[in-house]
C-alpha positions as CSV (number, residue, x, y, z in Angstrom):
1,X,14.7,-12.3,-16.2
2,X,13.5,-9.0,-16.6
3,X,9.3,-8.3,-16.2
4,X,7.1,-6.7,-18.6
5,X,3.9,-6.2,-17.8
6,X,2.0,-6.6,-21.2
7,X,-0.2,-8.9,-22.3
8,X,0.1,-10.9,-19.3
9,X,-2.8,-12.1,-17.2
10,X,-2.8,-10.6,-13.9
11,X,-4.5,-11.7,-10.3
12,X,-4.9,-7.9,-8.0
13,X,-6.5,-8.2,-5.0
14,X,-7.9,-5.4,-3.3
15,X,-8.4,-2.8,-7.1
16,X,-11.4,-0.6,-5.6
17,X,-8.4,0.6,-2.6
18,X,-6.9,4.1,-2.8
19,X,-3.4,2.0,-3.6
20,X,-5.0,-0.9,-5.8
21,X,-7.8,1.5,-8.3
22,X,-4.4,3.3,-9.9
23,X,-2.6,0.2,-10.0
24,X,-6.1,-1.7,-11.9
25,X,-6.0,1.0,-14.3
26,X,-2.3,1.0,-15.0
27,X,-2.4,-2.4,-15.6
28,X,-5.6,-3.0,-17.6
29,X,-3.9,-0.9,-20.7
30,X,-1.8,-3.7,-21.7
31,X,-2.5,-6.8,-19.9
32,X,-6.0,-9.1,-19.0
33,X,-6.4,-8.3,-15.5
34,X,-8.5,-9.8,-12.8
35,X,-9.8,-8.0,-9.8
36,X,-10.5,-9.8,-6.4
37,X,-12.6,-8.1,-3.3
38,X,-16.1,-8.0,-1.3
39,X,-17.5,-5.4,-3.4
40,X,-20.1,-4.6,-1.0
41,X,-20.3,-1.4,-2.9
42,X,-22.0,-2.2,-6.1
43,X,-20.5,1.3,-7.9
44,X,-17.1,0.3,-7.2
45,X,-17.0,-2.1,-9.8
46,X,-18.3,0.5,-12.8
47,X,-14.7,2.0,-13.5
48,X,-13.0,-1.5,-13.0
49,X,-15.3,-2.8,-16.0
50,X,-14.8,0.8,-17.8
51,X,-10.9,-0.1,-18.6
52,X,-11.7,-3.8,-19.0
53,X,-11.0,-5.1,-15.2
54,X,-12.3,-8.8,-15.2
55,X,-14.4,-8.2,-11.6
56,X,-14.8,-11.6,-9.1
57,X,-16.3,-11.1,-5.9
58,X,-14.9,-12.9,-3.6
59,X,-14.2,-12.8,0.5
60,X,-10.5,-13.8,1.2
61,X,-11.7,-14.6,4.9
62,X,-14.3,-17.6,3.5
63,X,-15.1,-17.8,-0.2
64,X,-13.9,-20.6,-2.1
65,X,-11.0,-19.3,-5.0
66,X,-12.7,-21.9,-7.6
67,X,-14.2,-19.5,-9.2
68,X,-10.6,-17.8,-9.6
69,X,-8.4,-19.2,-12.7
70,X,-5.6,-21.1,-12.0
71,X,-3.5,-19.8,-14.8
72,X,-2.0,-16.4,-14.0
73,X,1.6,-14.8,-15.1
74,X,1.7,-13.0,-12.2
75,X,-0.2,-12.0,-8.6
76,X,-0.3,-9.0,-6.5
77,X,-1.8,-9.3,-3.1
78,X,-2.4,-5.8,-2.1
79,X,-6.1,-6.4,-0.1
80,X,-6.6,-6.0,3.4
81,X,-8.8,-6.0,5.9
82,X,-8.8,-4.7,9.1
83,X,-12.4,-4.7,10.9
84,X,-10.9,-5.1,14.2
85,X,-12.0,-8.5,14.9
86,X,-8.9,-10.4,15.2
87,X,-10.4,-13.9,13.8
88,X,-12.5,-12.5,10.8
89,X,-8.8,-10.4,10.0
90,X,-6.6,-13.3,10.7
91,X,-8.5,-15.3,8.7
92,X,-8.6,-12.8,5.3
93,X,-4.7,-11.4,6.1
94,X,-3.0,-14.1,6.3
95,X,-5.2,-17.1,5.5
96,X,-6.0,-15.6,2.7
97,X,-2.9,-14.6,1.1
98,X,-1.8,-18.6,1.7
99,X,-4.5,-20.1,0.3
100,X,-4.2,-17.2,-3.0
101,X,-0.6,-18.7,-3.3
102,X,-1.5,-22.4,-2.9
103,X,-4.4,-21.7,-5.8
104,X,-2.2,-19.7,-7.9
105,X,1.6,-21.7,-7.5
106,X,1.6,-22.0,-11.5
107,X,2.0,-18.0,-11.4
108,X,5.6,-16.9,-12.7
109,X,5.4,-14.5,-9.5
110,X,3.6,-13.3,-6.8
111,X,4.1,-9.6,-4.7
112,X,2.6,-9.3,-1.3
113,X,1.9,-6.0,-0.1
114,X,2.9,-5.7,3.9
115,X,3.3,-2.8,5.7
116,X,5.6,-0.6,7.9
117,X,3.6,-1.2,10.4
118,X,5.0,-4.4,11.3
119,X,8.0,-2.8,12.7
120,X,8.7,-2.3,16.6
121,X,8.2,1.3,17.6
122,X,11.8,2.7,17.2
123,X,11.5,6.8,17.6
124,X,13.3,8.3,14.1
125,X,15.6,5.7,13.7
126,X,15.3,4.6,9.6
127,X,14.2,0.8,10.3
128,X,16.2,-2.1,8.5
129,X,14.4,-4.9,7.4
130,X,15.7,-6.6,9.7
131,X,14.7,-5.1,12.5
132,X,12.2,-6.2,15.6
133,X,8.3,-6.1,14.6
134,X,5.8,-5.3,17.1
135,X,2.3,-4.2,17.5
136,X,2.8,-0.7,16.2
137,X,-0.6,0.3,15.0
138,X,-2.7,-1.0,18.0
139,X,-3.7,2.8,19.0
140,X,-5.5,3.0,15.7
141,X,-6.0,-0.2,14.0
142,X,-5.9,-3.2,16.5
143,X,-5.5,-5.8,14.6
144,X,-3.8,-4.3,11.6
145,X,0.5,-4.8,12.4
146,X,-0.4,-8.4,14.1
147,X,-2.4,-9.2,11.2
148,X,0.4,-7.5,8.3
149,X,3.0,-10.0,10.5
150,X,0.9,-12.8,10.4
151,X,0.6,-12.7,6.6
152,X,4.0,-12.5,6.1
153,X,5.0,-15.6,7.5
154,X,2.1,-17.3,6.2
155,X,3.7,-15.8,2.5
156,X,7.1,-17.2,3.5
157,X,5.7,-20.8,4.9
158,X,3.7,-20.8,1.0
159,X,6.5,-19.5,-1.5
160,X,8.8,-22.4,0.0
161,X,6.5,-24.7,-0.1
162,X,5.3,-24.3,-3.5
163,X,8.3,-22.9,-4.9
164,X,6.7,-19.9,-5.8
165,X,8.8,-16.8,-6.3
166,X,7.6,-14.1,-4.1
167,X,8.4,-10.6,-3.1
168,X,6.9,-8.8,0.4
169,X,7.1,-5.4,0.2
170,X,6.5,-3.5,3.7
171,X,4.4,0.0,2.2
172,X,5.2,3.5,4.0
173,X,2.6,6.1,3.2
174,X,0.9,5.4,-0.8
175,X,-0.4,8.7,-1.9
176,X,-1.5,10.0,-5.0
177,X,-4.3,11.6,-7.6
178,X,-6.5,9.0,-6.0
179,X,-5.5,10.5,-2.0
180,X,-4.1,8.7,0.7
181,X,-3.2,10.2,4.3
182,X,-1.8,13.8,3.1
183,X,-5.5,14.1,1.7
184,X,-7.3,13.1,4.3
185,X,-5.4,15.9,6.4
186,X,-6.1,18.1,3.7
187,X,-9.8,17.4,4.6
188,X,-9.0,17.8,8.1
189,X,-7.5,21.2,7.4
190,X,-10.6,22.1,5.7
191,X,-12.5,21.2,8.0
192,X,-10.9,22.7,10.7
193,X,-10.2,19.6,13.1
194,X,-6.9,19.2,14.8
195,X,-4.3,16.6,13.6
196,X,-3.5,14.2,15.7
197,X,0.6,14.2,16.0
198,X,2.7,12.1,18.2
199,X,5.0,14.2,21.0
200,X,7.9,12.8,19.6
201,X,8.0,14.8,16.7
202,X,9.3,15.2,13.8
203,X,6.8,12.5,12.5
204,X,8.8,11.1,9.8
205,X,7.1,8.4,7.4
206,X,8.5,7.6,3.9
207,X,5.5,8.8,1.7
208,X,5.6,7.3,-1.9
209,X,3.4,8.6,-4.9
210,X,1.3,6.3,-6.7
211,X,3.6,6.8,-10.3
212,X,6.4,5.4,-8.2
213,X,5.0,2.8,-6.8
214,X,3.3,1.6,-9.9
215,X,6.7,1.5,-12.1
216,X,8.3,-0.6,-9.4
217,X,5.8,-3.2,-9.6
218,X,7.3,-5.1,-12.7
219,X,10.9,-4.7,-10.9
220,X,9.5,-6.0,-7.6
221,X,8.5,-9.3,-9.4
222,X,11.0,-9.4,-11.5
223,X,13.4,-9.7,-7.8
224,X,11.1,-12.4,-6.3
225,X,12.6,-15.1,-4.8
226,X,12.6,-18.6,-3.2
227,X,12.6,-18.0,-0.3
228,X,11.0,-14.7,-0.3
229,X,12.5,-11.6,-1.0
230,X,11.7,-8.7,1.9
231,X,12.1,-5.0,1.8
232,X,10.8,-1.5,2.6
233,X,9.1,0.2,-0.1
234,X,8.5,3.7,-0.1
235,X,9.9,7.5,-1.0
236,X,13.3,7.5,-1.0
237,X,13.0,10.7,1.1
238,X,11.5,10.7,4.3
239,X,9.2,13.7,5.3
240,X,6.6,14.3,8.4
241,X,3.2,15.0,8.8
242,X,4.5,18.6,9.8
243,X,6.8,19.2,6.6
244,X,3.3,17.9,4.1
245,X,0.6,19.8,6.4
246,X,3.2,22.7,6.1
247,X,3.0,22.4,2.4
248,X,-0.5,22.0,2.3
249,X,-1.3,25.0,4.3
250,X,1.3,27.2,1.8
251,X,-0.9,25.0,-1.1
252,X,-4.0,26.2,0.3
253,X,-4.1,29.4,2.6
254,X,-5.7,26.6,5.0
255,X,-4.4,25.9,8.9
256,X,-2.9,23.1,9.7
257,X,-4.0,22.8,14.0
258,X,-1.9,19.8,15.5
259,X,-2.8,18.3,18.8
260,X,0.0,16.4,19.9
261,X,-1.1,12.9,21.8
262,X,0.6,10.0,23.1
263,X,-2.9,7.7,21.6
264,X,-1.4,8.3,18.3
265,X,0.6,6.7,15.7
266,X,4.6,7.6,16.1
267,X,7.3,8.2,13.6
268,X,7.9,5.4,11.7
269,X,10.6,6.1,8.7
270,X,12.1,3.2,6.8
271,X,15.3,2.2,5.5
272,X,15.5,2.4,2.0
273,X,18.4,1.4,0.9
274,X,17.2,-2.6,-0.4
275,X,15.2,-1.0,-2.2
276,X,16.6,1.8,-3.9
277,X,19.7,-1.1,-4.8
278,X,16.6,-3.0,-5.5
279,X,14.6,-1.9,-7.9
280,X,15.3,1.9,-7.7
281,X,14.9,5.8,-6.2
282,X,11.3,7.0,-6.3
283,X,11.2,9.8,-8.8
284,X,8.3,12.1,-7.7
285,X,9.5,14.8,-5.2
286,X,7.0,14.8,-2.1
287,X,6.5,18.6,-3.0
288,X,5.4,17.9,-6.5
289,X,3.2,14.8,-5.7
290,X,1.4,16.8,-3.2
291,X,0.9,19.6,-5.3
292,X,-0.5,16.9,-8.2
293,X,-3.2,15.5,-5.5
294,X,-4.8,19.0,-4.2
295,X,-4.8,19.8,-8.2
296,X,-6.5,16.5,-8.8
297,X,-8.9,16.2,-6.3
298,X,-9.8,19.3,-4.7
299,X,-8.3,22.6,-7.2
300,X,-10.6,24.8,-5.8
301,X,-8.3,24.9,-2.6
302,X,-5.4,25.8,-3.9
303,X,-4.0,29.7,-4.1
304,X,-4.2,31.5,-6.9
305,X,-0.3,31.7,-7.1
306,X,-0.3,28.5,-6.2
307,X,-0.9,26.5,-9.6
């Protein structure tokens, strides 16, 4: 049955994100939308209430959901937490996206939002979806691709068992108007600090723009399942750190300095194939999208004949 995302009440964890903010204001034009995180930040919740974003503090980790409805259309699990401690982490990942499921089994669908990172370090090979996961992010985030793993069996265990139909979507690189990683190494650039790049270069990831990922959401619950549907979600083109900086610098006038280390995250493209058979090609050329962010956020970078 085909998903259109109007006037349907919707559960997003995770809206004041660099992913989840776009995706909260997408949503709120045509449909009653409910917003689940900490908020520790007070001012993150202004422009969530300025298009209409029902706000609910709430700790994934701990909280009780009663506050939460139990009458959504459809959820979208895109929080996460990764503090480093394994138990506080555990506990919000993947406890946390059960007991959402458990609370909110009338829904008509729920999306999780994994991770690439879940995949075994594999060099350049495009990973399948079914190939070996590993600790891939431990250099950086130690408890980030256990905890990503953990959730998506806990997903799998809940959609069966309460017949929910669920999608997991494992993210490449989300970028966008709002950033992501090409910005922060923009700001790196900028700043003049080296970018950390692994020796076994090129450094391919699948970057996907935020106006992609946001018109496949209604596609990737329409495909939920029972059991759950899994695939790789991101730009149907892979690129590298070095192609964007490259970009960036020709953007910008500004030097991209690489330090190449082995304490750093490797190339890690994806397979796209599910998903471009799936629920379809990304539209937004890396090149364009990038060009779109410096405009957005920081214009007074760019060249003169660069706009």
């Amino acid at each position: 049955m085909s998903v259109e995302l109007r006037n349907q009440r919707i559960l997003l964890t995770g809206p004041t994100s660099q992913v989840g903010l776009p995706l909260a204001r997408e949503l709120a034009r045509d449909n009653e939308v409910h917003g689940i995180a900490r908020f520790q930040d007070p001012s993150t919740r202004k422009p969530l209430e300025d298009w209409g974003v029902r706000c609910v503090p709430l700790d994934l980790a701990k909280d009780s959901l009663e506050p939460l409805s139990k009458e959504y259309d459809y959820v979208l699990n895109f929080a996460v937490v990764k503090s480093g401690d394994f138990d506080y982490d555990l506990a919000a990942n993947a406890e946390g996206a059960g007991r959402l499921i458990a609370h909110c089994r009338k829904a008509k669908a729920f999306l999780h939002c994994s991770s690439a990172a879940v995949y075994e370090f594999a060099g350049h090979k495009p990973l399948l979806e079914t190939d070996a996961l590993g600790d891939n992010h431990r250099v950086m985030f130690p408890t980030y691709s256990i905890s990503k793993i953990a959730a998506e069996t806990v997903v799998r265990f809940a959609a069966r068992q309460f017949d929910l139909p669920t999608t997991i979507a494992r993210f490449s690189v989300p970028y966008g108007d709002n950033g992501g990683w090409p910005w922060f190494h923009l700001m790196m650039m900028k700043a003049g600090a080296p970018i950390a790049i692994n020796p076994d270069a090129p450094n391919l990831y699948n970057p996907i723009h935020e106006d992609d990922y946001i018109a496949h959401v209604p596609k990737l619950l329409e495909v939920a399942t029972v059991p759950a549907l899994t695939l790789n979600w991101g730009g149907s083109e892979a690129v590298s750190i070095e192609q964007w900086c490259a970009f960036l610098a020709e953007l910008t006038g500004l030097e991209a300095k690489f330090e190449t280390r082995e304490d750093t995250l490797g190339p890690l493209p994806v397979d796209v194939t599910k998903m471009n058979e799936t629920v379809g090609r990304t539209r937004v050329d890396w090149r364009d999208g990038i060009r779109r962010m410096v405009t957005a956020r920081n214009p007074e970078l760019l060249r003169s004949d660069a706009t």
